[in-house]
N, C-alpha and C positions, 0 to 999 in steps of 0.2 A: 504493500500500500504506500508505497513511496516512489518518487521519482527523483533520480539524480541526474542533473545534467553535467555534472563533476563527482568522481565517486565518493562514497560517505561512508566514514565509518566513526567509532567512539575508541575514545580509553578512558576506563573506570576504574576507581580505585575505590574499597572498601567504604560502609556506609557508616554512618556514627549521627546520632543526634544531638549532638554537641555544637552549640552556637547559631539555630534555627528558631526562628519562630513559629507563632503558630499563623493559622491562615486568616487571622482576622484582619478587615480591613481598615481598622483604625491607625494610623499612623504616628508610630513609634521610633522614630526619628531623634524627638526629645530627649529619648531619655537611654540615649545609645550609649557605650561602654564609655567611662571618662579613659580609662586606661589605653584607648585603642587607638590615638592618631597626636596630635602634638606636630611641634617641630621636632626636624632630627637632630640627633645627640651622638656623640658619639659614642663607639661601643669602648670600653675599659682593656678591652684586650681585644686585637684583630687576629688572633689566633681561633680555627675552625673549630678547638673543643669550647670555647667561650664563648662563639656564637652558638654554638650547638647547644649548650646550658641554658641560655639566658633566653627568659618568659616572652615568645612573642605575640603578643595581643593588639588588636586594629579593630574598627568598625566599618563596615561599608552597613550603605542604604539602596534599596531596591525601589524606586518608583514603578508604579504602574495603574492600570484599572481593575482595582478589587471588588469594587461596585460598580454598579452601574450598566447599561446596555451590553457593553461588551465585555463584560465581569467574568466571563470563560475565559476569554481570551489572558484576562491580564492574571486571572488565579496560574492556569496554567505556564507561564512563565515566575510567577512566583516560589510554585512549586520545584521547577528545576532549578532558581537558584537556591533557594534552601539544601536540595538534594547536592548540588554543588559545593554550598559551604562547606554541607558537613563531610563529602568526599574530601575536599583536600586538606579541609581540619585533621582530619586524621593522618591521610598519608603523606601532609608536609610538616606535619608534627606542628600547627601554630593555632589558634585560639583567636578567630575571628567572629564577630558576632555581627547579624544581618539584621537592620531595622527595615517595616515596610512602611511605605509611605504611597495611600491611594491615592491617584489624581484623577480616574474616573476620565479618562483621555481630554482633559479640558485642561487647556491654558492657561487659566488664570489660576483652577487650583495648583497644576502644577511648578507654577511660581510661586504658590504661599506654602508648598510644598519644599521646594528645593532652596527657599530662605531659610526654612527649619531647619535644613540635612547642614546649609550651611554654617548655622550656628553651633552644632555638635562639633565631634573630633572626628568622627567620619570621614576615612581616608581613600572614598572612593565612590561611588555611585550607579548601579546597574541602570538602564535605563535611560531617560524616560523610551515611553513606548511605543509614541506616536510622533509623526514628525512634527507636525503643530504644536508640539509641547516639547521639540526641543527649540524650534523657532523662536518660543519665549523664554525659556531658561537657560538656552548654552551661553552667552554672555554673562550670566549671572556665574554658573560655574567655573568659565573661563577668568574670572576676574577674581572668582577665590581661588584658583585655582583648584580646581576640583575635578577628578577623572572622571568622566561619563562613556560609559560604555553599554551601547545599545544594541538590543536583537533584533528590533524592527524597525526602528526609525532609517527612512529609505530615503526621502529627497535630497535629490544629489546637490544642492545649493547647503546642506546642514555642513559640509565639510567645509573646512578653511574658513576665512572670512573670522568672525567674532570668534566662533564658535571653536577656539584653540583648543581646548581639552576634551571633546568630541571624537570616538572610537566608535566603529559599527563591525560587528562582523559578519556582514549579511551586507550583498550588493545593494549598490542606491540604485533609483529607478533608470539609470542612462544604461546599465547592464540587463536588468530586467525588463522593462518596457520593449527595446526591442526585439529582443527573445520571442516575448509574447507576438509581438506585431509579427513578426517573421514567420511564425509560426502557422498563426491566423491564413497570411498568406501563404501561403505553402502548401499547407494541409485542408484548410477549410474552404480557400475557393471564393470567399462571398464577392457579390455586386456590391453589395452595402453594409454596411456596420456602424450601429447605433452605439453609441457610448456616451455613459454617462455618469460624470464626476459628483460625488457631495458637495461640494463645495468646502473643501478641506484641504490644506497642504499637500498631503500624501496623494491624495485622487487626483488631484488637477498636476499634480509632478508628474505621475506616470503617462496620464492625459496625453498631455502636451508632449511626451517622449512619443508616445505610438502612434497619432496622429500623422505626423509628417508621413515615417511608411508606408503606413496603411497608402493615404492621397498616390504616395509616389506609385505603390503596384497598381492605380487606377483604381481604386475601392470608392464608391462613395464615404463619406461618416456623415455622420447624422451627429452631431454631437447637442446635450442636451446637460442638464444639471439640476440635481436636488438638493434642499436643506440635511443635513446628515444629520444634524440635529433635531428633528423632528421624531414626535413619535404619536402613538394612539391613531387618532383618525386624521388628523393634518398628515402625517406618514400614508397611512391607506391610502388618501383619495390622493396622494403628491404620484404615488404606486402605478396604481389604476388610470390615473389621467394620462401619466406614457407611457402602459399600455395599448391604452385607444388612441390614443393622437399618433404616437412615434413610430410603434411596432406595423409597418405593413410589410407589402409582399418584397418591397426593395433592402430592409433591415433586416438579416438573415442571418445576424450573429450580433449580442448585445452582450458591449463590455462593460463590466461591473466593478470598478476600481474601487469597494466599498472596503468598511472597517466595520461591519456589523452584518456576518453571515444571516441572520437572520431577515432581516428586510432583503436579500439575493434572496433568501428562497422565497418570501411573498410574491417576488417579482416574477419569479417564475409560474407560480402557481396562476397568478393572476392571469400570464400570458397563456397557460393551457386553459385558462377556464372561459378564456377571449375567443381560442380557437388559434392562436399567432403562433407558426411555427417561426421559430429562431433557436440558433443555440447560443447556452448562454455560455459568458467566456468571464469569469472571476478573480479577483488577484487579492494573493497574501490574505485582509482582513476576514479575506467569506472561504477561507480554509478550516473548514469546522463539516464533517461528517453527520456531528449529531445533528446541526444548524442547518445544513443546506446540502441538499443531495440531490436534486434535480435531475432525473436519466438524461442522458450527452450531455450534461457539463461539462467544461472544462476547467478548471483551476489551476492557477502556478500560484508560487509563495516561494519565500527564502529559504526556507526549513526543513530539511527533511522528514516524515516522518516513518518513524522505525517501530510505529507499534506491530507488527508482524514481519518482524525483522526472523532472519535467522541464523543472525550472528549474535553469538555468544555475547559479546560484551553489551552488545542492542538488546537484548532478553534480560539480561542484568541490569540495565538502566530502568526500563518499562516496569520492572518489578519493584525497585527500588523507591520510586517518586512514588507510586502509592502509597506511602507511608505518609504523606504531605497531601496527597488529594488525586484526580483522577487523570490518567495519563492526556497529553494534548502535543503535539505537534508543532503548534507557537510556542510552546518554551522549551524547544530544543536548543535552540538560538542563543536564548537567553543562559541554557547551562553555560554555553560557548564564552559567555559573555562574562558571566560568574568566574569561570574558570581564569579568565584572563586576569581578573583582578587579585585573585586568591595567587596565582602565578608570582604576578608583582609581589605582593607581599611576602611573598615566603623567600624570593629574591633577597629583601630587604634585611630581612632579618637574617639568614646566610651570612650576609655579609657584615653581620653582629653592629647593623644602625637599627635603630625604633621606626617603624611604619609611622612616614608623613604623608602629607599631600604632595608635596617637592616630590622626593625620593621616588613612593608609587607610582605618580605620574610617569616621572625619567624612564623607570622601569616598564612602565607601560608601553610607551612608547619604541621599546628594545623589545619587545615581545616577537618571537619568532617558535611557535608551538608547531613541529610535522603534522601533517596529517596523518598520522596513523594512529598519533595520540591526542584528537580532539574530536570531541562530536559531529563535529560538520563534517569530517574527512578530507578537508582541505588546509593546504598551510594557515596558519593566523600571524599574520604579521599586517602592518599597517603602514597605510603610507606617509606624509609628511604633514597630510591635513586629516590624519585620522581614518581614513576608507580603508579596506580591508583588498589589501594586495590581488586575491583571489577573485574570480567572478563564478559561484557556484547557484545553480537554480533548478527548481523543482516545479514538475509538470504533471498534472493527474488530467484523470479521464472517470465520469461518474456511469456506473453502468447501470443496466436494468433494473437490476436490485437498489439501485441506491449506494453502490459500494464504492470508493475512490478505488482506482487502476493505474498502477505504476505506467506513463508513458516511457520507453526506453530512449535514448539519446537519439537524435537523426541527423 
């Protein structure tokens, strides 16, 4: 049930629930370890049995959407970074503790959000989850200097610029967008193609990447836009009105740059209950099985997912995060993401200094993880404004059953 257009694989290290929280989404940030970030110090001996002895304790903070619309999405990357913490608490021998902080994919909370993380000792920060929310806080972290290291945030304008401390390890949409678009052409043929953005950072990024293609193989696009914001009956009838107005015999494939699988599956429902053949074509936010399964869907997303994996150490992860809540596919990313931080740190203290912000960041930035030993299966290393060296992506196919279908590479 996976699709690799770069191949995937994991390295896992023993579980432990040591420095984990729970899955609540009240945001604990406040009241994060005092002992766990500081400036750095030096160590009393640079010899490797003195850093080996000496207690190393940090905090990082995990942003994301623990409530709210897309409250699957953001648990389940919650989940894998706890299963991350507490992997390399044990196997890097250090003592890092994860505060969660929900921002509910909204901007403003996640600026009153990542003021909080910034007043702790917090020497790190997973996330945020949405591009729109790092739009508003990566200056804010860049200026405290604060690592952020994100599993989904895609628009390819979030690197460089303000946004210095800014790590993704998951393509921005100038890799993915045309993927998709390519694809589209290639394989599906259409005269026309409807697409239609929330009106959100993330959607109108990828938008505006696939569009050009599309025009150039001669496709018509129909481009169109809804409030992503909306929900209840202003959502339905936003649903249903393009439906009937948008969906005819010339729109034969309608893309859905959405962040909330659930309103893709109304849409689809809507469009069989209209009579409108189109297929529909998904990205990243409407990768969710239990959410949206529409028969010929298609879906790509950054993330592999390895729940019917059958590799050994993929069978070992999938079992493991149960312990935290229920397996999901978006926070495989975010392990990736976890890891990198936990990486740094353990770095740090190696080298018998106390985990800072300085320090972890530098070390962040030197991060060079094989792929043989990191969930995505691909190197992790980063480029100068933060993007993720690699270009890996993942392509499904919904079948009769409702089932995701590994597409294989083409």
């Amino acid at each position: 049930m996976k699709v690799r257009l770069i191949l995937v694989a994991v390295a896992l290290t023993a579980l432990i629930a040591t420095g984990c929280g729970s899955s609540s989404s009240k945001s604990s940030s406040a009241s994060a370890s005092a002992a766990s970030g500081g400036s750095s110090s030096s160590s009393s001996s640079s010899s490797a049995s003195a850093a080996s002895t000496k207690p190393c304790n940090a905090s990082i903070a995990v942003e994301g959407p623990f409530t709210g619309p897309v409250a699957q999405v953001g648990l389940e990357q919650l989940h894998f970074a706890q299963l991350a913490v507490a992997n390399d608490n044990k196997s890097l021998g250090i003592h890092v503790t994860l505060a969660q902080d929900d921002t509910q994919l909204t901007p403003s909370i996640a600026t009153t959000k990542t003021e909080s993380i910034i007043a702790t000792n917090a020497v790190a920060v997973i996330g945020p989850s949405g591009s729109q929310e790092v739009e508003a806080v990566g200056p804010l972290l860049a200026r405290a200097g604060l690592a952020a290291i994100s599993g989904s945030a895609t628009l390819p304008a979030l690197a460089g610029g303000a946004n210095t401390t800014f790590f993704r390890v998951v393509p921005d949409d100038d890799v993915q967008g045309p993927q998709d678009a390519n694809y589209i052409v290639k394989h599906l043929h259409p005269k026309g193609v409807l697409i239609i953005d929330d009106d959100e950072a993330y959607s109108q990024g990828i938008t505006k990447v696939m569009i050009p293609i599309l025009e150039k193989a001669g496709i018509k696009v129909n481009h169109q836009t809804i409030n992503g914001t909306d929900t209840g009956a202003t959502l339905s009838n936003a649903l249903s009105s393009l439906v009937t107005s948008q969906l005819t015999s010339n729109e034969q494939v309608a893309v859905l740059p959405w962040q909330a699988a659930a309103n893709a599956q109304q849409f689809g429902l809507d469009a069989e209950q209209a009579h409108k053949k189109v297929i529909l074509f998904g990205t990243d936010g409407t990768n969710s099985p239990s959410q949206f399964h529409i028969p010929g869907t298609y879906i790509s997303t950054f993330g592999p997912d390895i729940a019917s994996s059958s590799n050994a150490m993929d069978k070992t992860l999938v079992q493991q995060v149960a312990k935290y809540g229920p397996y999901g596919a978006f926070g495989v990313p975010t392990y990736a993401a976890t890891d990198v931080a936990m990486q740094a740190i353990g770095s740090v203290c190696k080298a018998g200094q106390t985990p800072s912000r300085s320090n972890v960041l530098a070390a962040i930035k030197k991060t060079n993880i094989p792929a043989s030993k990191n969930i995505l299966g691909v190197p992790i290393a980063f480029t100068s404004t933060g993007n993720l060296t690699g270009s890996p992506g993942y392509l499904f196919h919904v079948n009769s059953k409702g089932k995701y279908i590994e597409i294989p590479p083409k």
